[in-house]
ChimeraX commands (.cxc) that place a marker at each C-alpha (Angstrom):
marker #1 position 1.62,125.89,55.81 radius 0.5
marker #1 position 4.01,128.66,54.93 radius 0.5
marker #1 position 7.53,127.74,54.70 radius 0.5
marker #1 position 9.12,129.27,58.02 radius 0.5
marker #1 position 5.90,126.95,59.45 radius 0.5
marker #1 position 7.59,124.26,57.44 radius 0.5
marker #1 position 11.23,124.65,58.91 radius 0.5
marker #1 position 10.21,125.39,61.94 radius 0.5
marker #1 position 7.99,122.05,62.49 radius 0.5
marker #1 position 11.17,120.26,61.26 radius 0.5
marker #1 position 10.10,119.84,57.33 radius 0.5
marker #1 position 11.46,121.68,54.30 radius 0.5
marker #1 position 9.58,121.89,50.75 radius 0.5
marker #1 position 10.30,119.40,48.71 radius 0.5
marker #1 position 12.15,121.78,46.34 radius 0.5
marker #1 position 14.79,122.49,48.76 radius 0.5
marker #1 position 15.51,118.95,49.38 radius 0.5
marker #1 position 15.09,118.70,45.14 radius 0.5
marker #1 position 18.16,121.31,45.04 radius 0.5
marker #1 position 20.03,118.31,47.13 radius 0.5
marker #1 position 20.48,116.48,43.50 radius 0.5
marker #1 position 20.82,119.70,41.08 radius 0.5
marker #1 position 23.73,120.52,39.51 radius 0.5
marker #1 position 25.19,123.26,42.15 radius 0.5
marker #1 position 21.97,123.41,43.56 radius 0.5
marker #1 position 21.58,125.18,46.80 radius 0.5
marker #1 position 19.11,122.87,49.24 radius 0.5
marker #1 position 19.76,125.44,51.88 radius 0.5
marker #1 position 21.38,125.40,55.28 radius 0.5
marker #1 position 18.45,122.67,57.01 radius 0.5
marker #1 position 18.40,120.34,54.06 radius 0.5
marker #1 position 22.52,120.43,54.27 radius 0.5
marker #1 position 22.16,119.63,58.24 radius 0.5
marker #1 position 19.88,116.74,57.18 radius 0.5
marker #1 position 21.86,115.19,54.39 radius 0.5
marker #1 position 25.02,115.63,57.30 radius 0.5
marker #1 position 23.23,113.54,59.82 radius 0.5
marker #1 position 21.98,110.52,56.98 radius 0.5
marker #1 position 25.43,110.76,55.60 radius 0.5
marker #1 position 26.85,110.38,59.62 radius 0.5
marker #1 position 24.10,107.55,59.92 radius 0.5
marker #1 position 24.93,105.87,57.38 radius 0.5
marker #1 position 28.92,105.60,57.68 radius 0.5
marker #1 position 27.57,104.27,61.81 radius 0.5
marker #1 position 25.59,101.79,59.68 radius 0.5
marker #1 position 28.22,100.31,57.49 radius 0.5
marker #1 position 31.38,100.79,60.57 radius 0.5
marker #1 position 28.55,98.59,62.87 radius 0.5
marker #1 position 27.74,95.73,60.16 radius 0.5
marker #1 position 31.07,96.40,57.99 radius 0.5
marker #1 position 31.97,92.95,56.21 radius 0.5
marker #1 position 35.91,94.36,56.78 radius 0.5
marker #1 position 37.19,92.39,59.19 radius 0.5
marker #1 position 40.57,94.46,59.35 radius 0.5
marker #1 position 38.09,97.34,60.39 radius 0.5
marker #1 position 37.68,97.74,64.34 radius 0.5
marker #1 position 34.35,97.95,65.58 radius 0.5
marker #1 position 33.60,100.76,67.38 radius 0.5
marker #1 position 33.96,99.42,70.89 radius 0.5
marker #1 position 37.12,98.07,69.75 radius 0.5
marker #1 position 38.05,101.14,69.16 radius 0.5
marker #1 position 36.90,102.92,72.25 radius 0.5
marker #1 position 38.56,100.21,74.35 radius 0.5
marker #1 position 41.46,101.17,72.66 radius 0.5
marker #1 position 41.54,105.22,73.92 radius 0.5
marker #1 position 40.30,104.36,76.90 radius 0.5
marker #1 position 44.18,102.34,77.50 radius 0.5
marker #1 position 46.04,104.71,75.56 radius 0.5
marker #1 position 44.44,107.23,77.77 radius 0.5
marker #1 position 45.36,105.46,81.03 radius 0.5
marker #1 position 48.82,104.06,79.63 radius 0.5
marker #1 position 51.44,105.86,81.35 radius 0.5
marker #1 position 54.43,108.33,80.07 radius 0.5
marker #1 position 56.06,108.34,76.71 radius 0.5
marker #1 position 53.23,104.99,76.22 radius 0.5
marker #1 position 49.98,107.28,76.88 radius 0.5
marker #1 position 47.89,109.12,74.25 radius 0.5
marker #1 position 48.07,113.01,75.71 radius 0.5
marker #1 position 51.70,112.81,75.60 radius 0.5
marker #1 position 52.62,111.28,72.18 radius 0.5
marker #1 position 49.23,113.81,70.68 radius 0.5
marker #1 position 51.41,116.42,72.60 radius 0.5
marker #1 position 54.84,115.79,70.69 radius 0.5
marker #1 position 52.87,115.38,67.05 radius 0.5
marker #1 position 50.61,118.39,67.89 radius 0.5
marker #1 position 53.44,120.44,68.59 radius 0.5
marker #1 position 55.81,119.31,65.44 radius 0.5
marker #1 position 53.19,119.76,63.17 radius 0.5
marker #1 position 52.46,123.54,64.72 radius 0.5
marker #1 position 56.40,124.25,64.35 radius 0.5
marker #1 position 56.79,122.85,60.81 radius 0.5
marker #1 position 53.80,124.67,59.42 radius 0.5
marker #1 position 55.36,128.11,61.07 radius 0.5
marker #1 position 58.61,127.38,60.09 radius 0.5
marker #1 position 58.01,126.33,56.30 radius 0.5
marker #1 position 55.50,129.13,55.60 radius 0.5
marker #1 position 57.75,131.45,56.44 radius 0.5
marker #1 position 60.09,129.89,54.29 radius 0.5
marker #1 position 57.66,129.72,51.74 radius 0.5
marker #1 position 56.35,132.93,51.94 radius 0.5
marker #1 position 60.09,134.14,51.28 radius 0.5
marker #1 position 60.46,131.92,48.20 radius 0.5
marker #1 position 57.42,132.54,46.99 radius 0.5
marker #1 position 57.56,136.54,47.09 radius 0.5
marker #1 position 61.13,136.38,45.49 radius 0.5
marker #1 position 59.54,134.73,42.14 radius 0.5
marker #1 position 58.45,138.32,41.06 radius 0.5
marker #1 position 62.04,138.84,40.48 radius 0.5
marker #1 position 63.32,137.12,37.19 radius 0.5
marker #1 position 66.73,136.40,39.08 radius 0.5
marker #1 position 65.32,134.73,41.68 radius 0.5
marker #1 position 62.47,132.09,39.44 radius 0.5
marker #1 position 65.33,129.65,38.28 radius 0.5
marker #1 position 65.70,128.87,42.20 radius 0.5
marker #1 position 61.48,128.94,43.30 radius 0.5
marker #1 position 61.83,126.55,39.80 radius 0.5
marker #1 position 64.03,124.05,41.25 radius 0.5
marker #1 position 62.18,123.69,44.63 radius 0.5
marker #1 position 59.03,123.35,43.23 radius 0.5
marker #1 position 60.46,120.51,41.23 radius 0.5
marker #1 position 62.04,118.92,44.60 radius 0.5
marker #1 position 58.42,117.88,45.59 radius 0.5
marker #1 position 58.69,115.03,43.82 radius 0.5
marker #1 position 61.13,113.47,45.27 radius 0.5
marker #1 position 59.91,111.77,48.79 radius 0.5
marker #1 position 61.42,113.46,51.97 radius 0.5
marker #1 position 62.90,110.17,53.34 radius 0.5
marker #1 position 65.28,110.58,50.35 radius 0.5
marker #1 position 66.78,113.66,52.00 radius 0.5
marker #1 position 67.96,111.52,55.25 radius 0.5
marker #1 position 71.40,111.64,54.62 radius 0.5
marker #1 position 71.73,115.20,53.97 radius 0.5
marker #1 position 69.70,116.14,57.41 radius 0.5
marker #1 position 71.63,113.14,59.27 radius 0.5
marker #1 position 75.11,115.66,58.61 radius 0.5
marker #1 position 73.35,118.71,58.92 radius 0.5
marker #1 position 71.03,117.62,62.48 radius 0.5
marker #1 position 71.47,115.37,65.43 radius 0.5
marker #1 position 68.86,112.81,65.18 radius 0.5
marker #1 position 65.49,113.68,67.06 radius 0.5
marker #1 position 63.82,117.08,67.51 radius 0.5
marker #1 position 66.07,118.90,65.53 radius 0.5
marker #1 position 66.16,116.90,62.43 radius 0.5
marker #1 position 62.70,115.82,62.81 radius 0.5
marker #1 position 61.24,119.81,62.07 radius 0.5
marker #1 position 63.50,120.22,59.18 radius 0.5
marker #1 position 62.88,117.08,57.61 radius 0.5
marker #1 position 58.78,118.47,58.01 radius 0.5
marker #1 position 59.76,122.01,57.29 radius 0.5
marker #1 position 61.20,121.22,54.10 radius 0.5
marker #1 position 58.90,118.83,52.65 radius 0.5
marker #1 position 55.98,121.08,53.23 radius 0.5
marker #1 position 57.47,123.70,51.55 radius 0.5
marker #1 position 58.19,122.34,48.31 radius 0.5
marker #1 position 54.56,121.68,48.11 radius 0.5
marker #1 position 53.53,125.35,49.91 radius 0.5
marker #1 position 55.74,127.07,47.34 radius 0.5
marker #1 position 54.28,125.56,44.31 radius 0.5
marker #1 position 50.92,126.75,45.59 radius 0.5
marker #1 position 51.87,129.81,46.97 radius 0.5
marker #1 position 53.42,130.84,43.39 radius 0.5
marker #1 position 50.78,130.01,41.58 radius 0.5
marker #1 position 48.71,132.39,43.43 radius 0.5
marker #1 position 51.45,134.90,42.37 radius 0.5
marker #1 position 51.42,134.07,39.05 radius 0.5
marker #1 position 47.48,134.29,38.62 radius 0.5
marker #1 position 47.84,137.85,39.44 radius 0.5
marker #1 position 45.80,140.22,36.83 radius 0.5
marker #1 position 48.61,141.71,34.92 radius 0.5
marker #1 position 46.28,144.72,34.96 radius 0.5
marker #1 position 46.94,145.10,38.80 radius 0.5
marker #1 position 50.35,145.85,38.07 radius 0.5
marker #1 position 49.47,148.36,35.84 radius 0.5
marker #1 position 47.17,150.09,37.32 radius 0.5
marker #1 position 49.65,150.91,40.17 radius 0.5
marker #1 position 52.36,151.83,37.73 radius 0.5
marker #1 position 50.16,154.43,36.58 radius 0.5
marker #1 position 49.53,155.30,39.97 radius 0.5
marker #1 position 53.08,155.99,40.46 radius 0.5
marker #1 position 53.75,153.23,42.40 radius 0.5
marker #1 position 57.63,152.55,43.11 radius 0.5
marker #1 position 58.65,148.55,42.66 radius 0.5
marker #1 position 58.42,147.85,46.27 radius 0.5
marker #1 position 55.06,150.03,46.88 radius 0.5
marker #1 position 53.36,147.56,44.01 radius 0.5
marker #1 position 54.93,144.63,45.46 radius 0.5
marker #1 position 53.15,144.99,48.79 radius 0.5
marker #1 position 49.74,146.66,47.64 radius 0.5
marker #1 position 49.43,143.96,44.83 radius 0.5
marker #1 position 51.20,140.86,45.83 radius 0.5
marker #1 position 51.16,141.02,49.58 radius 0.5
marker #1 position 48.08,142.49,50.94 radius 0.5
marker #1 position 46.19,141.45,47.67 radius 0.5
marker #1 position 47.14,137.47,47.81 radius 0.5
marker #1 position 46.98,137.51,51.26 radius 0.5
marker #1 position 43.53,135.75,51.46 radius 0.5
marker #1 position 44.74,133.29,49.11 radius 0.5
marker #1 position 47.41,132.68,50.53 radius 0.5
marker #1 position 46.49,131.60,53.73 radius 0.5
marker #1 position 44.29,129.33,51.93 radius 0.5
marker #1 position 46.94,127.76,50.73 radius 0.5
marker #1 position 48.43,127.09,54.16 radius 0.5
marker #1 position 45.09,125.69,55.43 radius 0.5
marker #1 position 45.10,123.27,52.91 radius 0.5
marker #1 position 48.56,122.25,52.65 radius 0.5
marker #1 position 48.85,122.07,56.21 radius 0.5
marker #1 position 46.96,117.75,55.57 radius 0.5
marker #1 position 50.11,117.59,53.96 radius 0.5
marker #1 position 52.30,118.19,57.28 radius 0.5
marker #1 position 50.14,115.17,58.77 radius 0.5
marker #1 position 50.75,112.92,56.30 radius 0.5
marker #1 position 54.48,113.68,56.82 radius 0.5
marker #1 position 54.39,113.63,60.21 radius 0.5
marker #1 position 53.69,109.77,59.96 radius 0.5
marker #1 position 56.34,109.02,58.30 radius 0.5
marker #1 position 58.96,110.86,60.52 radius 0.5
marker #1 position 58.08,109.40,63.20 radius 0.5
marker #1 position 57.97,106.02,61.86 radius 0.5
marker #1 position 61.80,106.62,60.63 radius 0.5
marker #1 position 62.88,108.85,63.81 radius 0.5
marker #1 position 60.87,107.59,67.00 radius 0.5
marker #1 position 63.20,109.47,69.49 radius 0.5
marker #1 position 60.44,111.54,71.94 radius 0.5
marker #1 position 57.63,109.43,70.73 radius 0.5
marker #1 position 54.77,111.06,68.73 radius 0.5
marker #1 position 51.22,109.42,66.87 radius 0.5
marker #1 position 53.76,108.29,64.27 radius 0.5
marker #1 position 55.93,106.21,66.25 radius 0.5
marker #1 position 52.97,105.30,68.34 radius 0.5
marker #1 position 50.92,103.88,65.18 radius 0.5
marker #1 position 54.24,101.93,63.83 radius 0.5
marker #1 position 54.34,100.37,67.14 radius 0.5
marker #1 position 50.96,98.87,67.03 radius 0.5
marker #1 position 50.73,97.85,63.77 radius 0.5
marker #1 position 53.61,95.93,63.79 radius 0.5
marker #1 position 51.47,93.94,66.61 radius 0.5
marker #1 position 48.76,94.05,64.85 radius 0.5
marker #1 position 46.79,95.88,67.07 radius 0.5
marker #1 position 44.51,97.69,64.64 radius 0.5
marker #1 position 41.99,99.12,67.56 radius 0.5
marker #1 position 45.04,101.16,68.75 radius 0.5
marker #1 position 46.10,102.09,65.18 radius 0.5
marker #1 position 42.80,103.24,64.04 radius 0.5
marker #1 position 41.89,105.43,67.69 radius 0.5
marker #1 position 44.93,107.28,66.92 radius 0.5
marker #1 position 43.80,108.07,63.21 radius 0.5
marker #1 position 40.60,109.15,64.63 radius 0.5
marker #1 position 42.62,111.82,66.88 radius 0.5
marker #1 position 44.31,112.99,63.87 radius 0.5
marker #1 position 40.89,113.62,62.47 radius 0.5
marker #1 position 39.87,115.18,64.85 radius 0.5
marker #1 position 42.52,117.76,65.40 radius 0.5
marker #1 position 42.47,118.12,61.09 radius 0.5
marker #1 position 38.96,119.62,61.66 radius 0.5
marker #1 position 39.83,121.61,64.56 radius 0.5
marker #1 position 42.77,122.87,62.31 radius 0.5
marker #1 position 40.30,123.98,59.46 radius 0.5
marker #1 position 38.04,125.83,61.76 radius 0.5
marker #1 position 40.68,127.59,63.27 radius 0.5
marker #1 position 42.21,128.49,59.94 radius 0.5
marker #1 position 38.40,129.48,58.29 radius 0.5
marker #1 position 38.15,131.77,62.05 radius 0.5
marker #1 position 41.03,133.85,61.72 radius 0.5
marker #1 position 40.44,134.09,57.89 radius 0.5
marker #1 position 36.92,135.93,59.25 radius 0.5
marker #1 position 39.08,137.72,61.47 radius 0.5
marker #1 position 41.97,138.88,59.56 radius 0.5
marker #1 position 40.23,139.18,56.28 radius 0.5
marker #1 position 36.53,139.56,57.15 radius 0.5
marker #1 position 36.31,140.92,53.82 radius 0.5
marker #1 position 35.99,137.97,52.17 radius 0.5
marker #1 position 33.58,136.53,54.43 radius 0.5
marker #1 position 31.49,139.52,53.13 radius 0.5
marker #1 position 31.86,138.53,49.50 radius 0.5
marker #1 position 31.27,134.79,49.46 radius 0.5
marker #1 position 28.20,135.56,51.54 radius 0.5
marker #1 position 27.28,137.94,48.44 radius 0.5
marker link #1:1,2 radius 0.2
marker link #1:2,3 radius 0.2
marker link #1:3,4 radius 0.2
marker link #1:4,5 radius 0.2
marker link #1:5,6 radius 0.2
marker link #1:6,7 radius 0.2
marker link #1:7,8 radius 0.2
marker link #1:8,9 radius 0.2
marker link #1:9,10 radius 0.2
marker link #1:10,11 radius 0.2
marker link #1:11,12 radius 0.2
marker link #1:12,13 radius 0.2
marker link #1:13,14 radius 0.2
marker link #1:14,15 radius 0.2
marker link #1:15,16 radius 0.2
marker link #1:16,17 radius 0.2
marker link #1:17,18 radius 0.2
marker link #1:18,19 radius 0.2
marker link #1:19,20 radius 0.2
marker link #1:20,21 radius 0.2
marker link #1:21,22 radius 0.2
marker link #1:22,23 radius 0.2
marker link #1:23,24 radius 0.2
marker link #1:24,25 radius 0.2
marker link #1:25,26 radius 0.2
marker link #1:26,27 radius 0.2
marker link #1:27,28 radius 0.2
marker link #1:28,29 radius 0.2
marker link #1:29,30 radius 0.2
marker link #1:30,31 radius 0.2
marker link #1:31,32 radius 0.2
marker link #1:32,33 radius 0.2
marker link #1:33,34 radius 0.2
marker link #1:34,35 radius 0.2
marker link #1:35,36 radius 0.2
marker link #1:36,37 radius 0.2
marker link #1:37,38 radius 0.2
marker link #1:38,39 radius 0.2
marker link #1:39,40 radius 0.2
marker link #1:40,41 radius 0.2
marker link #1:41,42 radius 0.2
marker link #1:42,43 radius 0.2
marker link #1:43,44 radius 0.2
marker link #1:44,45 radius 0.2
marker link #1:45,46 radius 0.2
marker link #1:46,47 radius 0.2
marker link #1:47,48 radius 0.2
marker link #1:48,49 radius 0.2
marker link #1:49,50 radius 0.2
marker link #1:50,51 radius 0.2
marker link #1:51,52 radius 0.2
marker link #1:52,53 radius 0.2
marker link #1:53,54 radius 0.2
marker link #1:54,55 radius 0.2
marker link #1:55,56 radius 0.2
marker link #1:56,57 radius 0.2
marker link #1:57,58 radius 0.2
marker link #1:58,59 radius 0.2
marker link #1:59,60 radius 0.2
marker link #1:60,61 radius 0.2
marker link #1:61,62 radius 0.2
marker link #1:62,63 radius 0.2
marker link #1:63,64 radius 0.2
marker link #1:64,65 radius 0.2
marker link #1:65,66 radius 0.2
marker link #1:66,67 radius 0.2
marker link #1:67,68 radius 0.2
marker link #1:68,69 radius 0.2
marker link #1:69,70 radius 0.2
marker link #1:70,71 radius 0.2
marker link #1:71,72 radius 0.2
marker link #1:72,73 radius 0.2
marker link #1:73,74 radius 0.2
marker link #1:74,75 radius 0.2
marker link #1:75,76 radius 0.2
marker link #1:76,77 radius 0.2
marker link #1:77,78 radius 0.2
marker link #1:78,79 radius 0.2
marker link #1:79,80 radius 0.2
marker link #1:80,81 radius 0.2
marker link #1:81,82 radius 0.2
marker link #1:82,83 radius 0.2
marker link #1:83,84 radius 0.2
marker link #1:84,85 radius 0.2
marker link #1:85,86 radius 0.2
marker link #1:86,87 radius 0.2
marker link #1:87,88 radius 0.2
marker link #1:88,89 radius 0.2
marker link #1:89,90 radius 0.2
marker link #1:90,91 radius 0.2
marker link #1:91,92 radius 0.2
marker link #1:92,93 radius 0.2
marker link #1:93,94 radius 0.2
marker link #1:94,95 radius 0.2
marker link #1:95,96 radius 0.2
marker link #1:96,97 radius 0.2
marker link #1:97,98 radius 0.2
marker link #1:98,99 radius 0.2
marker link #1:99,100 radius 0.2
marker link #1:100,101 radius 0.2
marker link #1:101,102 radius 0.2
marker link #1:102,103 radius 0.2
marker link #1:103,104 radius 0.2
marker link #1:104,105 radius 0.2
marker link #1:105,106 radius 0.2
marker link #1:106,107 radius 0.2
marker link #1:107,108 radius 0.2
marker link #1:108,109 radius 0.2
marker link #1:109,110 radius 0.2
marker link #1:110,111 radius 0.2
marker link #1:111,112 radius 0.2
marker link #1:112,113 radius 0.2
marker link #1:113,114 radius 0.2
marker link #1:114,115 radius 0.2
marker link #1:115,116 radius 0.2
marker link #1:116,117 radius 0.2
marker link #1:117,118 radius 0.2
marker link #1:118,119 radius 0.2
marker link #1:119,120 radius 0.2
marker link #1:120,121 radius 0.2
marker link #1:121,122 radius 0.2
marker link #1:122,123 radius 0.2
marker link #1:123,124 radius 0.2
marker link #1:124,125 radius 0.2
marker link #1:125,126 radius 0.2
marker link #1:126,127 radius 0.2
marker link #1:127,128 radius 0.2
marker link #1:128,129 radius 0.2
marker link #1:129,130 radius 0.2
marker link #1:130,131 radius 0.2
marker link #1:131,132 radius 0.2
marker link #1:132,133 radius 0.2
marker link #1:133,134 radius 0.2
marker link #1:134,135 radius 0.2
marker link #1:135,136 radius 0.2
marker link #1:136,137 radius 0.2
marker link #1:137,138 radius 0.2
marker link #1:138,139 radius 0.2
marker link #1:139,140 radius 0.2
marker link #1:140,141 radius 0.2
marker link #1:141,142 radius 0.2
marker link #1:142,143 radius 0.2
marker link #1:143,144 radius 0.2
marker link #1:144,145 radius 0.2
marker link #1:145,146 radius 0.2
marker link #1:146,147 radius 0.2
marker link #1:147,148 radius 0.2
marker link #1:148,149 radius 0.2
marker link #1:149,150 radius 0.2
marker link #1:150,151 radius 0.2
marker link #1:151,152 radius 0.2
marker link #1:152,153 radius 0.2
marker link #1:153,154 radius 0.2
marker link #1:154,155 radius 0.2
marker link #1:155,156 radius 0.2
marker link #1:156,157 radius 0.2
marker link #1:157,158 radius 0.2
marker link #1:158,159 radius 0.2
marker link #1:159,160 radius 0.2
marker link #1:160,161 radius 0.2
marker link #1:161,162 radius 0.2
marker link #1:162,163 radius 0.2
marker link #1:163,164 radius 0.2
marker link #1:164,165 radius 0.2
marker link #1:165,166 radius 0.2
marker link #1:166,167 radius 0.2
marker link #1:167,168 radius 0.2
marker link #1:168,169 radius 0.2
marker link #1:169,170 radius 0.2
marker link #1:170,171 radius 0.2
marker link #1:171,172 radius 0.2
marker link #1:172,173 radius 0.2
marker link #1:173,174 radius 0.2
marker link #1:174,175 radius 0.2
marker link #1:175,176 radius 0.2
marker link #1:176,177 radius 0.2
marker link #1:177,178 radius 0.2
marker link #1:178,179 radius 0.2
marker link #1:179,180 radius 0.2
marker link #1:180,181 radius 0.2
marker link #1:181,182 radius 0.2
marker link #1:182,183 radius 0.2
marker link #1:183,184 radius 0.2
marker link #1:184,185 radius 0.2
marker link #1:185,186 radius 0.2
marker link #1:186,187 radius 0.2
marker link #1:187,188 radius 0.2
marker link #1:188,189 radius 0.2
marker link #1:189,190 radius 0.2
marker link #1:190,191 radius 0.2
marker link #1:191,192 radius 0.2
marker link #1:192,193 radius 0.2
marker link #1:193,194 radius 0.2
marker link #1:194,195 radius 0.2
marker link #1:195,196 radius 0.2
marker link #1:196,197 radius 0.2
marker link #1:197,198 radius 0.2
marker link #1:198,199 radius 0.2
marker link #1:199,200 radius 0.2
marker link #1:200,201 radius 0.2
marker link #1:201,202 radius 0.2
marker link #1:202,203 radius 0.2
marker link #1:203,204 radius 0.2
marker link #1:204,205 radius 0.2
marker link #1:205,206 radius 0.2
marker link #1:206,207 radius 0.2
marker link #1:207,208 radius 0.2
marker link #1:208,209 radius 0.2
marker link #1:209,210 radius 0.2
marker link #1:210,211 radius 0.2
marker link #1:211,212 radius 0.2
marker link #1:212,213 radius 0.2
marker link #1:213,214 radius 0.2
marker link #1:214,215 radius 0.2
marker link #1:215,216 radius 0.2
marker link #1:216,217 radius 0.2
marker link #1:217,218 radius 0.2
marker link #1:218,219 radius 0.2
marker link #1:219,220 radius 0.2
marker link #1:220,221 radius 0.2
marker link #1:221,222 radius 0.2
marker link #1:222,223 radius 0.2
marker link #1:223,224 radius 0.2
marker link #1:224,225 radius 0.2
marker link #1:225,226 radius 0.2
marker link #1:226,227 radius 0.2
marker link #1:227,228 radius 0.2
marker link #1:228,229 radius 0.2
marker link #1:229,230 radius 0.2
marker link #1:230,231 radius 0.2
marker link #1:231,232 radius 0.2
marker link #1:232,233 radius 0.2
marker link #1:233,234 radius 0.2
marker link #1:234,235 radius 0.2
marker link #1:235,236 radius 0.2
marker link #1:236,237 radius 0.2
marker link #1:237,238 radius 0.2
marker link #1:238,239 radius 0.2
marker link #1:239,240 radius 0.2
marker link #1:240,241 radius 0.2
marker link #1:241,242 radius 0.2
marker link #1:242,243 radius 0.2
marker link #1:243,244 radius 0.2
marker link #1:244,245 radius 0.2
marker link #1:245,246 radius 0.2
marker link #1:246,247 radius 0.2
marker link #1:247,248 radius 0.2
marker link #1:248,249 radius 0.2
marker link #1:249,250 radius 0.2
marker link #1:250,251 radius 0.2
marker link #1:251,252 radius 0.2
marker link #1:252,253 radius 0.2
marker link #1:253,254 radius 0.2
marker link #1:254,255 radius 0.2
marker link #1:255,256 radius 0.2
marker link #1:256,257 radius 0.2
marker link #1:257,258 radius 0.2
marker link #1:258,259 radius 0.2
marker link #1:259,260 radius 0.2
marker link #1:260,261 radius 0.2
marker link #1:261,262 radius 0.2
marker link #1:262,263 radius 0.2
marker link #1:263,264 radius 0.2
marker link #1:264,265 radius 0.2
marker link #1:265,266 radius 0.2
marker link #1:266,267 radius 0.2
marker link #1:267,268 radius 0.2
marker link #1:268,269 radius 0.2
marker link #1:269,270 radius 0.2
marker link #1:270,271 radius 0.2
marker link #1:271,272 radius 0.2
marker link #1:272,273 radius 0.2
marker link #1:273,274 radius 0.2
marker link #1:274,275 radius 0.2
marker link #1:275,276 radius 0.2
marker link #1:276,277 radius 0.2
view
């Protein structure tokens, strides 16, 4: 039996499934659907017949959306997944712009001292800053974007510069003796040529913005939102309720990655061209 025969009567040769356990082996794209569904089995397996017994079972947890579903108002799940969904969209906007900006301005020696020191702030956790956004913001809407604004970006710019700063030097030089001016090299080698990269770098710093977004909430639950939601039921123990809304975040995480890998194809299809290569 040749091998389309194979794959198309639902089998692969055993090599293929052999390149499953190889050092960057490449078991091909129905020996990667395969190992999906045992891994996606086997998780069922263990969640069904876990020995946790702080884990929900799954009905447990189905119950659970099915209430949060039907709860009404600032209490049901469209509307707090609403009020998250929609911080999260305006802090990743708002602090890749600012990022971008600080980022961009590190190609100037005046400006690295500064892109130094925020790179450094990332350290420090964001409920540390309350104080300062407390004088600066009412408490609520307002102060809950800046708090996620700014914490994201001291983690965006550190990535975002290090992009920058693993630059070819050879790039630059090359357009110098192409008689580039300073601001024709800055866009043909640092913007358009890190732009790829760079919104990379936003796709995968945007997990970040959840994991903030928890503990915003948690610390300002004016208008609601997953974070306040989740504090609220675990301090009643009601795990179910805790764990449906984790699952929701998961689920909108890998909605977020596809929509970040589409307009990557669409905006840089480029790329696409060469990892396919």
């Amino acid at each position: 039996m040749s091998t389309n025969a194979r794959l198309f009567a639902g089998l692969a040769p055993k090599s293929a499934y052999l390149q499953a356990v190889r050092l960057y082996g490449d078991p091909g794209h129905f020996v990667r659907l395969n190992l999906l569904v045992l891994w996606l089995a086997a998780f069922a397996l263990f969640w069904v017949f876990n020995p946790i017994k702080a884990l929900p079972y799954p009905s447990e947890l189905w119950r659970a959306l099915g209430q949060m579903w039907a709860a009404p108002g600032s209490q049901g799940l469209v509307y707090n997944t609403y009020v998250t969904l929609r911080l999260n969209v305006v802090g990743l906007l708002y602090s890749t712009i600012l990022s971008l900006l600080i980022a961009y301005m590190s190609v100037l020696p005046f400006f690295r001292p500064f892109n130094k020191l925020v790179q450094w702030l990332r350290y420090i956790p964001i409920i540390g800053f309350n104080l300062v956004f407390l004088t600066l913001f009412t408490i609520g809407w307002p102060m809950k974007v800046a708090m996620l604004t700014v914490g994201m970006s001291f983690f965006l710019v550190t990535s975002m510069t290090a992009v920058i700063v693993s630059i070819p030097r050879m790039k630059f030089e090359l357009a110098r003796v192409l008689g580039y001016n300073d601001l024709q090299t800055f866009y043909t080698v640092v913007v358009r040529g890190t732009g790829p990269q760079m919104l990379e770098v936003i796709a995968q710093n945007a997990a970040i913005g959840w994991v903030m977004i928890t503990a915003i909430e948690t610390y300002n639950r004016t208008e609601g939102g997953i974070g306040s939601q989740i504090y609220a039921y675990s301090s009643v123990n009601n795990l179910p309720a805790v764990y449906a809304y984790l699952i929701v975040i998961g689920v909108i995480a890998v909605a977020e990655d596809w929509l970040f890998a589409l307009v990557k194809r669409i905006v840089f299809p480029y790329t696409t061209v060469a990892e396919r290569a």
